[in-house]
Each structure stands twice: as C-alpha cells, then as structure tokens.
N, C-alpha and C positions, 0 to 999 in steps of 0.2 A: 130425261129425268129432270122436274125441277123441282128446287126447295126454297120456302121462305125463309128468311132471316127475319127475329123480331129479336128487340134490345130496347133497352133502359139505363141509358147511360149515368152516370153522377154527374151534377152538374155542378156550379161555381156558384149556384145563387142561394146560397145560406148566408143566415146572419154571424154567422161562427164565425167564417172564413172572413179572416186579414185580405188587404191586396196580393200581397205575394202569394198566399194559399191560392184565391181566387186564379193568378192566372198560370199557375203551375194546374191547376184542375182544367182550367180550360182550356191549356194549349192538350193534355191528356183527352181533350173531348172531342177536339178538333180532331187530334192527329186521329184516335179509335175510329171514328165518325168515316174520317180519309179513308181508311180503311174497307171497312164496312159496307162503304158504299163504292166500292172497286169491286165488288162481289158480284153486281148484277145493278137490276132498275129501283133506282128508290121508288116504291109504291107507298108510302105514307111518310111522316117524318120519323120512324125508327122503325121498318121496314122495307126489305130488300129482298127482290125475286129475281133467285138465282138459278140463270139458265143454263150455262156452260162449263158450269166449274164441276169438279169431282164433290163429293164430300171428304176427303180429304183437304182439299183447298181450303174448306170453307171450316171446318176443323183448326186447320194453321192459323187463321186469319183471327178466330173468337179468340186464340191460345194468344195471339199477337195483344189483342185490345188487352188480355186481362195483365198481362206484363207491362202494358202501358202506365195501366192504372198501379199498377203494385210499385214500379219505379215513382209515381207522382206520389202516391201512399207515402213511399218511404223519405220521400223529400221533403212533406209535411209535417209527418212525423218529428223529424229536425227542426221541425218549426216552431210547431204548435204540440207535440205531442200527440195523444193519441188521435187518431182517425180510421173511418174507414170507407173507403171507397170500393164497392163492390157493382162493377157493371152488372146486370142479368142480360144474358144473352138465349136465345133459343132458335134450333133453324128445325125443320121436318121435313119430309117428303111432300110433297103435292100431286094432287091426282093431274091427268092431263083437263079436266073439266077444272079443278081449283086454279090451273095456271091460266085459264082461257079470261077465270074471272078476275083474277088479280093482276093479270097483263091487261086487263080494259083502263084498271087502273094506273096504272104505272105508265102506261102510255098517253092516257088521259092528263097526268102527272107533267111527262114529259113536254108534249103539244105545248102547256101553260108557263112551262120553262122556256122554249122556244119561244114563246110572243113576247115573255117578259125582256128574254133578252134581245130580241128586237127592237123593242120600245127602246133599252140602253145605249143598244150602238146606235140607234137610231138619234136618241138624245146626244149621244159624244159627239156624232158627225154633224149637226146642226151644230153644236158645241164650236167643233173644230172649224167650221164654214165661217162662223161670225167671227171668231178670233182672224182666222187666216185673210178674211174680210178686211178687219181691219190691219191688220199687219201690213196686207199687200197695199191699201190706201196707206198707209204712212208710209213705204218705201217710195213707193209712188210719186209723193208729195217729196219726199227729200232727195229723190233723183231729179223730180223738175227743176227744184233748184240747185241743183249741182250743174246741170245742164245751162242753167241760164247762166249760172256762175262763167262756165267754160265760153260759153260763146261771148260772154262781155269780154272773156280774156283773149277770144278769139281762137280758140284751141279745138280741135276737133273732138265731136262729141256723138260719133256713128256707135263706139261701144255704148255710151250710157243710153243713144235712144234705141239700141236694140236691145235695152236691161228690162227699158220701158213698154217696150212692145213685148217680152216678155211676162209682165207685171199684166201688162194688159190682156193676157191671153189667160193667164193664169185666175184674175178677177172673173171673166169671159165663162170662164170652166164651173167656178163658185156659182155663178148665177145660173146657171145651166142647171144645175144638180138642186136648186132649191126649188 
C-alpha cells in the first residue's frame, strides 16, 4: 500500500515578519520539512511517496509538523502578537498504477540528487587536492631547510629525509588522483 503526502508549509518570507519572527518560522519549516520527508521519496518540493510506513506513522508525523508550527505560533505571538501559521497538509491512498507513476518521479528526482551531489564531492576533493597540494609543498620546502640546517650542523638527518620522502609519496598520490 502506498500513500502520497502533499503540504504547504508557512514560510518566513513575508514582509510582516521581524528577523526573529523570520527564523523562529524557519527553523519550524526546516525541522516539519525534516520530518515529512523521513516519510518516504521526495517526488516534488512539497511531496512525498510513502512506501513503507503504516498510515498511522504518517498520521503521527502531520500531528508532529502541526505542533511544530503551533509551538513557533506561540513564540511569535510573544512577539509580535497575533499570527497565524497553519501548515495544510494532506496524504491519500494511491493505486498500484498511481505509485508506478509517481515513483518515475521520485526516482527521477533522486538520480538529479545523486549527480548533484557528485559534482559537490567532487568539487570538495579537487578542493581538498589543491589545498593539500600546497600544504604538502610548503612542508616540503621547510623540511629541505631544516635538513640543510642539520647537515651544516652536521647532525643526522635520516628522520627528516624520511618525513620527506613521505611528503613525496604523499604529493605522488595527489597527482595520481587528478
């Protein structure tokens, strides 16, 4: 059996709302949101196709969002006086043919999540290559002279040039991977 979840959350971007109002509504949107979407597959941005859960579950979960909202309510309230923040939420049954159609979606959804955040870690580790890049040439650079330091002093210097051959294995790896 599955059911879609559709919603209409309140949002923070009225001209009414002060700062504070603002992110007291939108930590309320985030967290319902949290929620909501532990329910099953986001298929659109305020839709969710619920495969596994009871309707109970999903019952508990609309009851959780509107507490959310009624707690930020009431802390506005203190604020600014009156408001009102009423999510709409609605879930139904789906045929096994509506879930075929609205899982093309949600999956399709998915897939675009997946590349995106591919492209991210992908950015971070390029990110992290060129830092690490340079960090490993500046250690590099201040153990050569540490090392020449030691041998002008005459001192033995097998730990530093096996920090350096370290360094060097470690650069060795960064180039590899680009």
């Amino acid at each position: 059996m599955a059911y879609l979840v559709v919603y209409d959350l309140p949002s923070e971007n009225r001209r009414v709302y002060g700062q504070l109002e603002k992110e007291v509504i939108s930590n309320a949107r985030v967290k319902a949101t949290y929620h909501l979407h532990k329910l099953g597959l986001l298929v659109t941005e305020s839709s969710v196709l619920v495969i596994d859960k009871e309707r109970r579950e999903i019952e508990n979960t609309i009851s959780k969002v509107y507490e959310i909202y009624d707690e930020a309510a009431s802390e506005i309230r203190q604020l600014m006086g009156a408001v009102i923040l009423e999510p709409k939420i609605r879930f139904f049954e789906i045929t096994r043919e509506q879930t075929e159609v609205v899982k093309e979606l949600a999956i399709g959804r998915v897939i675009r999540a997946v590349n995106e955040s591919i492209e991210v870690i992908n950015e971070i580790l390029e990110g992290i290559r060129r830092t690490s890049r340079r960090r490993l040439l500046r250690l590099r650079r201040e153990w050569d002279r540490t090392k020449t330091l030691l041998e002008i002093l005459g001192e033995n210097t097998n730990d530093v040039e096996y920090l350096i051959e370290m360094i060097d294995e470690a650069l060795e790896k960064i180039k590899e991977g680009e």
